[in-house]
N, C-alpha and C positions, 0 to 999 in steps of 0.2 A: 504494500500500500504506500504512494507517496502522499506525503505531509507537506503542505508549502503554508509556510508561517509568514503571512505578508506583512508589510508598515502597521496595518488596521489593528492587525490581532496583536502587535507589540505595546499599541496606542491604546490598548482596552482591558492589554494585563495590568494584574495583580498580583505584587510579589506575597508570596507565603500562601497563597489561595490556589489549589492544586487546580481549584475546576475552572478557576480564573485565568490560568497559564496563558501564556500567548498559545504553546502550541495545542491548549486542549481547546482551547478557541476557534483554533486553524480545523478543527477535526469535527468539531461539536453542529461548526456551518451545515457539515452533509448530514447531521442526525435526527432523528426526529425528535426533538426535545422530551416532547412529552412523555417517550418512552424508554428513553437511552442519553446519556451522558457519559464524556470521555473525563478520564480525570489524570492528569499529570503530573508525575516523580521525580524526583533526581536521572533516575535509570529507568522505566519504566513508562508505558501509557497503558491503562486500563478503561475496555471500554465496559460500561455499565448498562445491567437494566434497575429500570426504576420499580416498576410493581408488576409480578414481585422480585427485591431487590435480587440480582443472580450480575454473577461476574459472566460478560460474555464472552471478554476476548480478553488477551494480554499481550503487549507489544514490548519488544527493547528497544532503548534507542539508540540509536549509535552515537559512536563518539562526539561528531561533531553536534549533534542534537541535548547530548549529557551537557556538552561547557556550555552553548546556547542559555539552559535551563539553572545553569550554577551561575553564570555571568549576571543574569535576568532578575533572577531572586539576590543577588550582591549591588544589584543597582549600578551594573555595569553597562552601556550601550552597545546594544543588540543592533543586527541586523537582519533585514527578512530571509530567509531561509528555507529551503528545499531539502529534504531528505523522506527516506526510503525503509518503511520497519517491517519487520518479518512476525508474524506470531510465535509467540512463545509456546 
């Protein structure tokens, strides 16, 4: 699955808010809210259902996607981003 984390979803995060992330942002766009939500880690993306609660999927993320998301939450400036995660 590619992940493209644009300006928007940088402009809209929330550091320390998993489900605020830019890149669970970049991902949350194609979901259907109402029943699913993505939530983002350090290492990890998990995507979610809502009711009832069940983990659907689990994603790693790659390197370049890990500093993204430690730079992000350090209030460091980020740039939009493209990468590529595999299920766990």
């Amino acid at each position: 699955m590619t992940v493209n984390v644009k300006k928007e979803h940088i402009d809209l995060g929330v550091r320390g808010k998993g489900i605020l992330c830019p890149v669970s942002i970049a991902l949350n766009v194609h979901l259907d809210r109402e029943k699913n939500y993505a939530l983002c880690g350090r290492r990890i993306i998990l995507l979610i259902q809502r009711k009832p609660f069940l983990l659907l999927h689990s994603f790693l993320l790659p390197q370049k996607a890990q500093r993204f998301v430690k730079d992000f939450e350090a209030g460091k400036e980020v740039k939009s981003l493209v990468f590529e995660v595999e299920e766990v």
